[in-house]
C-alpha positions as CSV (number, residue, x, y, z in Angstrom):
1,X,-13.9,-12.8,-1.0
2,X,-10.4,-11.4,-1.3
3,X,-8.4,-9.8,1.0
4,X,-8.6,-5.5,1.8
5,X,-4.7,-5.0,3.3
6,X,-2.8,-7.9,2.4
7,X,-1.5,-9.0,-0.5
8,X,0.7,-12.3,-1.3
9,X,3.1,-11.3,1.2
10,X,1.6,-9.0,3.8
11,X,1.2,-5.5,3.3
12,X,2.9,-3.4,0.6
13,X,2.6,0.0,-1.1
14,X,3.9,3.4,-1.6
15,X,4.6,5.5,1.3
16,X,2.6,8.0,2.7
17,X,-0.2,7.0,0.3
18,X,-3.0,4.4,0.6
19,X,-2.3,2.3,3.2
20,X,1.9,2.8,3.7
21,X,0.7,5.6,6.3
22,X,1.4,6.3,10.2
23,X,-2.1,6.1,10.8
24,X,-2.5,2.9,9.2
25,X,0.5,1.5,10.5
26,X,-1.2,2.6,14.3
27,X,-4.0,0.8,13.2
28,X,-2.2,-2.5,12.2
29,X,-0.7,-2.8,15.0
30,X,-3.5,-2.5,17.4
31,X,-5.3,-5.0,15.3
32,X,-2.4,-7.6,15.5
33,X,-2.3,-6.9,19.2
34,X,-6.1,-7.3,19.3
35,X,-5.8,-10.6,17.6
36,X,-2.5,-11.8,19.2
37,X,-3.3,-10.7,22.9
38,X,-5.7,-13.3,23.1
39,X,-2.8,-16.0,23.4
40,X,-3.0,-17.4,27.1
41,X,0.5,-16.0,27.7
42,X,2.1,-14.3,31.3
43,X,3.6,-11.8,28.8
44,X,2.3,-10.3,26.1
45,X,5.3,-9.6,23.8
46,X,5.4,-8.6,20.0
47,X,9.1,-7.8,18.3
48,X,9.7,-5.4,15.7
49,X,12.5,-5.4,12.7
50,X,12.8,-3.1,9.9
51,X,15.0,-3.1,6.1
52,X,17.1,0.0,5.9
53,X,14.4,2.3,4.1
54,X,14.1,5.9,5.8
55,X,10.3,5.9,6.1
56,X,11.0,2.9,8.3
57,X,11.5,5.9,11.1
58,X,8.2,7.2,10.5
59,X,6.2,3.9,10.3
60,X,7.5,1.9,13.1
61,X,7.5,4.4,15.8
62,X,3.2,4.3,14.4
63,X,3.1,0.7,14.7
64,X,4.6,0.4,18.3
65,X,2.3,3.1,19.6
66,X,-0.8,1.3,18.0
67,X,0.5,-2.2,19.3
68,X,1.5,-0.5,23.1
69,X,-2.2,1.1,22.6
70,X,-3.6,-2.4,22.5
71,X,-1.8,-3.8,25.5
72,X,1.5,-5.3,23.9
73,X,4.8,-4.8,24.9
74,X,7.6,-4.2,22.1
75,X,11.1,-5.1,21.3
76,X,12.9,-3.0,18.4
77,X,15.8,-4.5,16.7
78,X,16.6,-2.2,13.8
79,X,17.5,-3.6,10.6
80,X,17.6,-7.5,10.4
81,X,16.7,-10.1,7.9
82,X,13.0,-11.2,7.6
83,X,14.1,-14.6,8.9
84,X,16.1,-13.4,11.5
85,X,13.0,-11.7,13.0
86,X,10.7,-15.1,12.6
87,X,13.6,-17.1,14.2
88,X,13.8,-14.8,17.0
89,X,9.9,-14.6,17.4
90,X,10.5,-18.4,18.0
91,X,13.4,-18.4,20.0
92,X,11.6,-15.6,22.2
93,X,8.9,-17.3,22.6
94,X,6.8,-14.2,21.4
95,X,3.5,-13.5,20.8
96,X,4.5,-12.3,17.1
97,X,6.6,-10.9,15.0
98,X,6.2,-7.7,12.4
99,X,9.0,-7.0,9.9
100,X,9.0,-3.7,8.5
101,X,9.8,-4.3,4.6
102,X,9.0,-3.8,1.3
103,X,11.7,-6.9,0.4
104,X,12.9,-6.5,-2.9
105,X,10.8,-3.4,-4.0
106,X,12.4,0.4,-4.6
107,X,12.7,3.0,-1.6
108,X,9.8,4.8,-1.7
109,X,7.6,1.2,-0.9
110,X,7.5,0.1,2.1
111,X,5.1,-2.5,4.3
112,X,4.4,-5.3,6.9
113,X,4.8,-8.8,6.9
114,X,3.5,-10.5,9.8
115,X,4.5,-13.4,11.9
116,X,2.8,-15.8,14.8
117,X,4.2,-17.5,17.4
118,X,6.0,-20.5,15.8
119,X,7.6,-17.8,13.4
120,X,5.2,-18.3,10.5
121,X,4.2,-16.2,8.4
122,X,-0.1,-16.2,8.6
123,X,-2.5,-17.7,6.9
124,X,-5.3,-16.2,4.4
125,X,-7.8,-16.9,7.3
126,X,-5.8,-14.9,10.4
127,X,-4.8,-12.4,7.4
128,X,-8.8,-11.4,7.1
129,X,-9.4,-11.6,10.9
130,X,-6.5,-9.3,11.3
131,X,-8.6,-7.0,8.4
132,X,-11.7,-7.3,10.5
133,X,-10.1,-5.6,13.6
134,X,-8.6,-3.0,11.4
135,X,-12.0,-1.9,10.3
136,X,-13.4,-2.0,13.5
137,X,-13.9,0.9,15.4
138,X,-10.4,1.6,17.6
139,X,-12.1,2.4,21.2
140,X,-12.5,-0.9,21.9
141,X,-9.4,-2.5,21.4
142,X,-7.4,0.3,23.1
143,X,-6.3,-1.1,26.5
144,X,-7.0,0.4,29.8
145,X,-4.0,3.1,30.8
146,X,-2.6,0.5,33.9
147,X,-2.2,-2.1,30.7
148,X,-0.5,-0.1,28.8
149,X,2.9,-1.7,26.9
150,X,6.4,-1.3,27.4
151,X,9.1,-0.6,24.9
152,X,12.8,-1.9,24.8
153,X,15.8,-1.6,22.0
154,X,17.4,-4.8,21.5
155,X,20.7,-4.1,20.6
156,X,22.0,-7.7,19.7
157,X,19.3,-9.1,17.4
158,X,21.9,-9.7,13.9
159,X,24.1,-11.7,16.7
160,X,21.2,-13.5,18.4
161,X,20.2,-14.7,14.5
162,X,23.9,-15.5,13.7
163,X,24.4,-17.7,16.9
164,X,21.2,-19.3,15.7
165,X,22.6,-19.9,12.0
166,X,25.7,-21.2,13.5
167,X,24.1,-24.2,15.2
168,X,22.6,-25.8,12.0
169,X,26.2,-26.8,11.0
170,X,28.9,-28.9,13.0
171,X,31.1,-26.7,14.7
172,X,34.6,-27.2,12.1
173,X,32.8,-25.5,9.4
174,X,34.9,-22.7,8.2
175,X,35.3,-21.4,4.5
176,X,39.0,-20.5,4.8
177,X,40.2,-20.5,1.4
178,X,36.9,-19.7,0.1
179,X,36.5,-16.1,-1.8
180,X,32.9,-14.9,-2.0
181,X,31.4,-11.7,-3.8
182,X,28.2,-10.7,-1.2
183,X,25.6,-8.1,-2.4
184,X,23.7,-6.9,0.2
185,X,21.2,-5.0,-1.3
186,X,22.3,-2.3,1.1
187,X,19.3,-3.6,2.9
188,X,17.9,-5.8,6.2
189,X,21.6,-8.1,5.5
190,X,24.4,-5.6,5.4
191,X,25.5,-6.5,9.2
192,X,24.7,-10.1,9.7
193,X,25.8,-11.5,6.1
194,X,29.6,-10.2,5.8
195,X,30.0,-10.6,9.8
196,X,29.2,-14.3,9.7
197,X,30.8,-15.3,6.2
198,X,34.0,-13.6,7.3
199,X,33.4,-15.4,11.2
200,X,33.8,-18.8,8.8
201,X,36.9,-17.6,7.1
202,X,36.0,-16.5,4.3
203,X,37.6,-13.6,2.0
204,X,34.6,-11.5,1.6
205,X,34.3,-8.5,-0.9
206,X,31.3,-6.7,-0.1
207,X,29.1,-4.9,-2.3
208,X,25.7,-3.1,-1.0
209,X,26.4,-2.6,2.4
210,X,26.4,0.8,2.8
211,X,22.6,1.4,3.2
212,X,21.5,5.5,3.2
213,X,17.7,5.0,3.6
214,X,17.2,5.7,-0.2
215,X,19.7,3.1,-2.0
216,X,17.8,0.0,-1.4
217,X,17.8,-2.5,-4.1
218,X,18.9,0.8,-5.9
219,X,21.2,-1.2,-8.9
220,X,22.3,-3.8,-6.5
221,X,20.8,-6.9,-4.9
222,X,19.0,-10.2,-6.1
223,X,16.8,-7.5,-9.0
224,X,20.4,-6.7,-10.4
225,X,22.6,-9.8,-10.3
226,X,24.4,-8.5,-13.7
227,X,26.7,-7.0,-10.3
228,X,27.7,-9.8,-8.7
229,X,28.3,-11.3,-12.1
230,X,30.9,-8.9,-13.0
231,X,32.5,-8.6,-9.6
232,X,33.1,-12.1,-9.4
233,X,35.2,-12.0,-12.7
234,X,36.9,-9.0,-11.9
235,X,37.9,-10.5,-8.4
236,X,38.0,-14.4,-10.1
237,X,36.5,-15.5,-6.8
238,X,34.5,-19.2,-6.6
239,X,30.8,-17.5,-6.5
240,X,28.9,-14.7,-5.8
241,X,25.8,-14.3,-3.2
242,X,23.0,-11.7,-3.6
243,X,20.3,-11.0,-1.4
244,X,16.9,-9.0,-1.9
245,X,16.3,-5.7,0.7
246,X,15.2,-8.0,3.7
247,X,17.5,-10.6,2.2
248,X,15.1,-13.6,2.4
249,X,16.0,-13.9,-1.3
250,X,19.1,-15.1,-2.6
251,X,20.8,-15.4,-6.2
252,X,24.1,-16.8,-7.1
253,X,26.9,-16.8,-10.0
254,X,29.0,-19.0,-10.4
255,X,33.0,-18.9,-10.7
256,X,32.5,-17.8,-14.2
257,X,30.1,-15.4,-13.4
258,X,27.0,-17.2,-14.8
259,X,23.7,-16.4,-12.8
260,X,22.3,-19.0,-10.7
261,X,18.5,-18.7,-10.2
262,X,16.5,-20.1,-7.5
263,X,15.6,-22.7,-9.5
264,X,19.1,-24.3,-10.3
265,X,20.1,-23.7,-6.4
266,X,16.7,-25.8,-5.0
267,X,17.7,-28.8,-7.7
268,X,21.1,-28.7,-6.4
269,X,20.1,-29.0,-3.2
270,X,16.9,-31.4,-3.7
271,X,20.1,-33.8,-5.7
272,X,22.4,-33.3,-2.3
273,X,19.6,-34.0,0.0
274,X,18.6,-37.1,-1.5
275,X,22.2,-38.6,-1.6
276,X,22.7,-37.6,2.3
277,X,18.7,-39.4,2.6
278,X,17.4,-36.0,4.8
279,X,15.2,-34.9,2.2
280,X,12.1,-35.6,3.4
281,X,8.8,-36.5,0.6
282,X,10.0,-34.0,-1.9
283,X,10.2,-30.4,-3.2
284,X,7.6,-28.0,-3.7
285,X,8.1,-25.5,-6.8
286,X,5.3,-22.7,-7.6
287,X,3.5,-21.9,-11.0
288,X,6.5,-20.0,-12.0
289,X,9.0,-23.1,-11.2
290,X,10.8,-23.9,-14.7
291,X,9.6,-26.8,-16.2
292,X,13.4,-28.4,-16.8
293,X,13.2,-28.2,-12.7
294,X,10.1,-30.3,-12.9
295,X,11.6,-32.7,-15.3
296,X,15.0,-32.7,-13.4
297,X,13.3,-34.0,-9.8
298,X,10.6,-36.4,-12.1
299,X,14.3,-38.3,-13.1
300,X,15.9,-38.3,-9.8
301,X,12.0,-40.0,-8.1
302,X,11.8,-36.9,-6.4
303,X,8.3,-35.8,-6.1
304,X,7.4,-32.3,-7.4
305,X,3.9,-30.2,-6.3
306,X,3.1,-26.7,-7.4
307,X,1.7,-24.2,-4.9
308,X,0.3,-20.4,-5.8
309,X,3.6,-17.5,-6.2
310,X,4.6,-17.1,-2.8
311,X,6.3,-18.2,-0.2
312,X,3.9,-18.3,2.2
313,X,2.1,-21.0,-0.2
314,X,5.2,-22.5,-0.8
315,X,5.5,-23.3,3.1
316,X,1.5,-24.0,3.9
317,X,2.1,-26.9,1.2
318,X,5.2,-28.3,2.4
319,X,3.5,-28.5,5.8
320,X,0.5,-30.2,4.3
321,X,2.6,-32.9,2.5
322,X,5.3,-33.1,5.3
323,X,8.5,-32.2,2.5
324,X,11.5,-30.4,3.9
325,X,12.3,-28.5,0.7
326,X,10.5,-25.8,-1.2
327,X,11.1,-22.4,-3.2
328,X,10.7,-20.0,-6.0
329,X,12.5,-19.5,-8.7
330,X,13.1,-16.0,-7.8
331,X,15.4,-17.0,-4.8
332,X,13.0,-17.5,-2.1
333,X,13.7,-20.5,-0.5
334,X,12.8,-22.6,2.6
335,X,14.5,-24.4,3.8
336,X,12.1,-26.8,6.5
337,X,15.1,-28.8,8.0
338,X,16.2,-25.2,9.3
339,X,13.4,-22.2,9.3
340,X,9.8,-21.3,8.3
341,X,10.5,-18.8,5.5
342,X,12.7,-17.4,3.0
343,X,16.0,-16.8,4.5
344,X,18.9,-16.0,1.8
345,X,21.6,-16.9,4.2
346,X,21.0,-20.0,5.6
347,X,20.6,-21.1,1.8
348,X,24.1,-19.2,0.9
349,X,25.3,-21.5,4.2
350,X,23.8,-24.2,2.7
351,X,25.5,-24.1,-0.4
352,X,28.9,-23.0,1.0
353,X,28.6,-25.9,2.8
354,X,28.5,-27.9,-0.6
355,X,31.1,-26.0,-2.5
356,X,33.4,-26.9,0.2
357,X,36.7,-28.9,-0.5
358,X,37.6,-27.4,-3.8
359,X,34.5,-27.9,-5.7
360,X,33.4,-25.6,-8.3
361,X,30.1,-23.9,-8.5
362,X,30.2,-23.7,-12.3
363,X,29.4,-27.9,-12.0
364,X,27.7,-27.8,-8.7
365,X,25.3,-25.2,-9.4
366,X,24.2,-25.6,-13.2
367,X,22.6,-29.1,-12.2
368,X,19.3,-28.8,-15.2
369,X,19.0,-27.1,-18.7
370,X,16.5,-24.8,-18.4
371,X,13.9,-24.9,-20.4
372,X,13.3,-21.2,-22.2
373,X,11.1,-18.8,-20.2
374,X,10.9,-15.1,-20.8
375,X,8.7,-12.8,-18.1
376,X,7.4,-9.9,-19.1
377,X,5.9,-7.3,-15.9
378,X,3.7,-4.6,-16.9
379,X,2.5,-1.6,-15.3
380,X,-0.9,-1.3,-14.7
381,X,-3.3,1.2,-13.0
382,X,-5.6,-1.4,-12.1
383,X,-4.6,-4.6,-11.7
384,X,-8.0,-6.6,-12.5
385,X,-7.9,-5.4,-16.2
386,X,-7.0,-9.4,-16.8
387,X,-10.6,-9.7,-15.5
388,X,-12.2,-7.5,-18.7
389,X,-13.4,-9.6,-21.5
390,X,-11.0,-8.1,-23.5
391,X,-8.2,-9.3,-21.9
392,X,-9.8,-12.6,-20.5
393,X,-10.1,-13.2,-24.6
394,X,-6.6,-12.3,-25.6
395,X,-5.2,-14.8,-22.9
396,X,-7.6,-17.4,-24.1
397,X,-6.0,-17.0,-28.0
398,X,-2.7,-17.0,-26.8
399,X,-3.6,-20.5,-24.4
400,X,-4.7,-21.6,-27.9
401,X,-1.6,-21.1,-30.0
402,X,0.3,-22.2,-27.1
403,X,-1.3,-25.2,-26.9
404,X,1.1,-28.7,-26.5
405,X,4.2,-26.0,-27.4
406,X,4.7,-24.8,-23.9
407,X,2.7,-22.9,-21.1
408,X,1.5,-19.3,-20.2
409,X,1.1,-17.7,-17.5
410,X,-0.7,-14.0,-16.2
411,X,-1.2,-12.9,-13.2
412,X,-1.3,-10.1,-10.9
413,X,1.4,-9.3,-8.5
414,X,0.5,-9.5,-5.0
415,X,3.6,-7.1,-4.1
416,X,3.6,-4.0,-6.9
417,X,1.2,-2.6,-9.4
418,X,2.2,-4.6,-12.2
419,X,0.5,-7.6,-14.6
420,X,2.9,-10.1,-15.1
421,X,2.8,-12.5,-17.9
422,X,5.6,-15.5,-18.5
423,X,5.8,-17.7,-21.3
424,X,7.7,-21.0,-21.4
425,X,8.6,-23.1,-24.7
426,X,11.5,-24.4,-26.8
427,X,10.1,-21.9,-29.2
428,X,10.9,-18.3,-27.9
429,X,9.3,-16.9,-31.1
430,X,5.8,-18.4,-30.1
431,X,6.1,-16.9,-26.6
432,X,7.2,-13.7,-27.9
433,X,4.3,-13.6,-30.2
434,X,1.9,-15.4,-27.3
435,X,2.9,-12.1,-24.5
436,X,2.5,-9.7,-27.2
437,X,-1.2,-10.4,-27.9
438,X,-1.9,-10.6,-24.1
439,X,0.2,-7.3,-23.7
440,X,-2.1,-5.5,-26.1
441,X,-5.2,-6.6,-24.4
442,X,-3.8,-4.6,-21.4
């Protein structure tokens, strides 16, 4: 049976509709205090963070009174990237965390992602005993008056996460010399990103990070890398950086202002890792992951597993196999040597770190030839229209002329109301052709 609230990557939608409501949001977080309170902890503690959306002031003051309801006291931080908040869930030693995004999505979304103890995101099973205690009737969760919450403003969180960043590299790293175009997204990264890169030394020129509660993701960001592109030409720096609205996302150019997809940036640092020996097993990709990435790791004996889109599936499989390295090819990446999701930074660090001494990114970051893919996202009332025979058909015909030429792939998204269908093949006629008989069908 699926799942009510959540979706690939916790709980998304349009606000002040369906479940992107205060009422909601009071109930999601009594439920998580329900479920987390049960920890045998002296304190019960759950942190907040938020993107840069406005309706983030109208759902979070909702989701502290439902989680103070249910006994749990709450620290605020404001905006912060998505794995600044699971860091500092850690580092806190918190009960959990509860990030107030809708990552790379437009404005008027917004939603949870949710995260225990150890700073991961959950797993299908805690996601449905979480929906459990959301349907469950509210009087008996809520918490006698005398146990009753507290709630505190941190003021220092983007520093706390910075400090944290820091520590992963020896203490001489700088990036003097280094010029860097940073998108923002004028999202959850505007105030850590530019403060640490230009900490480092670096020449910073810094795009998206004057957030207004509406111009998230708005033209900008990982979505709309065509910006960095042309600011990095304009400015002739060595690379641009591009995060998504709660920056757990990244996307590059290069020095010539070619893109750099998450797919180019895992090989380059799967290739790294195994010449330093830290990587450890191998990489895992998703069923998006290009299939010149595949090939790429197969000749360097690097071993390469497919999980489900997402990066929570991304991370339960590089737990299961023990492999330090994993990612999409839309720029989320984990990085397991360092933290437990996404986090666009620490890759950007990551990378920095490589590019040092005069290398260029143009040869450093263009490591595989891709093999051609085209995507194709459609908007859809319903989402289980690929479930009609109709479509089911379509998909099947398409599989068929496909066949030993390439893959397909369709799917629903687990973030937006779309279908999305991608087609990979040295032919981009025959995928052209292949999406169009699926596209009919919805």
């Amino acid at each position: 049976m699926g799942k009510k609230y959540f979706g690939t990557d916790g709980i998304r939608g349009t606000v002040n509709q369906g479940n992107i409501t205060g009422e909601k949001f009071f109930k999601f977080g009594l439920a998580s205090a329900t479920y987390f309170k049960n920890q045998k902890k002296a304190k019960q503690v759950a942190i907040i963070a938020k993107d840069t959306r406005l309706s983030g002031y109208t759902l979070e003051p909702a989701l502290v009174s439902g989680l103070v309801s249910g006994g749990m006291h709450v620290f605020t931080l404001g905006p912060l990237p998505t794995n600044g908040l699971a860091m500092l869930t850690k580092s806190m030693k918190a009960n959990m965390g509860i990030m107030i995004t809708a990552s790379h999505n437009p404005y008027y979304d917004n939603g949870l992602k949710l995260f225990g103890p150890d700073g991961m995101k959950l797993s299908d099973k805690i996601e449905k005993k979480i929906e459990k205690l959301i349907d469950a009737k509210n009087t008996k969760q809520l918490t006698n008056p005398k146990m009753l919450g507290r709630v505190k403003r941190l003021e220092d969180g983007n520093d706390r996460y910075i400090k944290i960043l820091k520590k992963n590299f020896p203490r001489n790293f700088n990036l003097k010399g280094t010029k860097i175009v940073l998108d923002c997204a004028n999202g959850a990264g505007y105030i850590a990103a530019p403060k640490l890169l230009k900490k480092l030394g670096a020449k910073v020129i810094s795009i998206g990070i004057t957030p207004n509660g509406f111009n998230i993701n708005k033209k900008c960001g990982s979505t709309y890398p065509s910006k960095i592109s042309s600011a990095v030409k304009k400015n002739k720096a060595h690379v641009g950086i591009s995060f998504d609205g709660d920056a757990d996302r990244i996307i590059m150019c290069d020095e010539k202002g070619k893109i750099i997809d998450g797919d180019q940036i895992i090989a380059m640092l799967a290739y790294r890792w195994k010449l330093k020996k830290i990587i450890k097993g191998g990489v895992i990709g998703t069923l998006m992951s290009n299939y010149g990435l595949e090939q790429f790791l197969k000749n360097q004996k690097i071993k390469f597993f497919r999980s489900k889109v997402g990066d929570r599936y991304v991370k339960e499989k590089m737990r299961k196999f023990n492999f330090n390295l994993g990612g999409e090819q839309s720029g989320h990446i984990i990085l397991g040597k360092f933290a437990t999701t996404g986090d666009g930074l620490m890759v950007a660090l990551e990378v920095l770190f490589s590019l040092r001494k005069g290398k260029k990114a143009s040869i450093l970051l263009n490591t595989f030839r891709p093999l051609p893919q085209i995507l194709e996202n459609i908007v859809v009332k319903d989402k289980s229209i690929i479930n009609k025979p109709k479509c089911k058909q379509a998909i099947k015909k398409a599989n068929r002329i496909m066949y030993r030429h390439g893959r397909l792939l369709v799917r629903k998204s687990g973030t937006e109301p779309k279908i999305r269908i991608m087609g990979e093949s040295h032919d981009k006629n025959l995928i052209l052709k292949c999406i169009k008989i699926i596209k009919r069908s919805i």
